[in-house]
N, C-alpha and C positions, 0 to 999 in steps of 0.2 A: 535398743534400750526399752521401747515398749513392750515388746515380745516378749522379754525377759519379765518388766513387773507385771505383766499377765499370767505368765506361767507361774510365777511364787506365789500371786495372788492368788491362782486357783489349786496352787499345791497347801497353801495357809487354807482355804476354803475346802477343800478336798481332807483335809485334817480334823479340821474340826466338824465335816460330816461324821466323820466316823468316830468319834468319841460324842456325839450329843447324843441323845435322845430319841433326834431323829433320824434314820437310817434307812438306805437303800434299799427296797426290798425286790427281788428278782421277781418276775410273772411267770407263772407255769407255762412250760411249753415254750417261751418266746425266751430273748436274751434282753430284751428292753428291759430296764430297771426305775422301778419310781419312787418317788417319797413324798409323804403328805406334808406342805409345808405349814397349812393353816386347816385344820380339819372342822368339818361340818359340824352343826348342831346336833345334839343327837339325835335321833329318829325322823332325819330328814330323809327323805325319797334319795333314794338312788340312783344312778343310771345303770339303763338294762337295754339289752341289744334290742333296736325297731325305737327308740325313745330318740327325739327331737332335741338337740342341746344348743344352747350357746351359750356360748365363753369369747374370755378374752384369751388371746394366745401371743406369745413373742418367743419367734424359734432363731436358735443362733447354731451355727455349723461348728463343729467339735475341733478341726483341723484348722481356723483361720479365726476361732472368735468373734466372726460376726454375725453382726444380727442381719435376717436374711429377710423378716418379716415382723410384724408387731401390730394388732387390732390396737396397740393405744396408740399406734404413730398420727400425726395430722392426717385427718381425711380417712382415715382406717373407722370402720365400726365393726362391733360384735362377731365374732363368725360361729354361722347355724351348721350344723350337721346330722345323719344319721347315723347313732351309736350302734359298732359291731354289724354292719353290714359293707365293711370295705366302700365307703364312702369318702376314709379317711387312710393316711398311711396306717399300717399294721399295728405299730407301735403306740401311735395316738390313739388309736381304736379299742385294742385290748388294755391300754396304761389307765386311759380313765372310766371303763366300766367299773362298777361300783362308789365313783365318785358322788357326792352331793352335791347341793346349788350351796355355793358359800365356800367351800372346798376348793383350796390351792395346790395342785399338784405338781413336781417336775418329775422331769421325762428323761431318761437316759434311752437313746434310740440307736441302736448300730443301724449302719447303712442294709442289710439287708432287710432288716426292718422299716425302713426310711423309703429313700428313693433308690437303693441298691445299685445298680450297677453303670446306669445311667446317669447319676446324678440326677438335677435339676438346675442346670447352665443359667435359666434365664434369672434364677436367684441367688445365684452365688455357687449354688450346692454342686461341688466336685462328683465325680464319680465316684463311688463306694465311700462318701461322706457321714459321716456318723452328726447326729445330730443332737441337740438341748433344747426342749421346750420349758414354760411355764405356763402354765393354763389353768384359769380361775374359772369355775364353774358358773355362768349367769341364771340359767334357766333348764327346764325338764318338761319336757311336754310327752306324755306318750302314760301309758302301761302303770308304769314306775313311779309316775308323781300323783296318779290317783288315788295311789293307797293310800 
């Protein structure tokens, strides 16, 4: 019964992505798809590949609906990375280059963009698991934020 108000839930959510405003935009070259859910100020700095970020992030597995991870759970803080230098999966990496600090994005990840083939067992993540991020931009350090 749950599995069911999940799935209409995300078929009623899935619905009214595509008729708002806001919409899915595919990434050159890749198959990950993102959308801005709360966009930056204008003329805020960017993120640019070699540029220092942290964000908050909560990724949930596309096949089972759960949440696999969440910088806001108890005990979780911030997570720092390096933008576009495969620091990060694929899909995280290229989805939020060009993103701002302030800037909420989600992430539509297929698994070969993801953790591919292997999964990732020890958080939930199936083999060839397709994934959901939401990832709020905290900080920019590098290149990008000194303009």
């Amino acid at each position: 019964m749950a599995m069911m108000a999940r799935r209409l839930a995300r078929t009623v959510l899935a619905a009214h992505l595509c008729t708002s405003a806001r919409a899915w935009e595919t990434i050159a070259g890749l198959k990950t798809q993102r959308m801005t859910v709360t966009p930056a100020p204008e003329g805020s700095p960017t993120i640019a590949k070699g540029d220092t970020i942290t964000v908050h992030a909560t990724g949930v597995v596309k096949e089972t609906d759960k949440k696999f991870w969440s910088t806001k759970d108890p005990g979780q803080q911030p997570f720092t990375y390096n933008a576009g230098v495969g620091s990060v999966i694929t899909g995280w990496d290229q989805g939020l280059l060009g993103a701002a600090v302030g800037e909420v994005r989600k992430l539509d990840i297929p698994a070969e963009e993801g953790y591919g083939k292997g999964g990732f067992p020890a958080w939930g993540i199936p083999p060839n698991g397709g994934l959901f991020f939401e990832i709020e931009v905290l900080s920019i350090k590098g290149k990008s934020a000194e303009l």
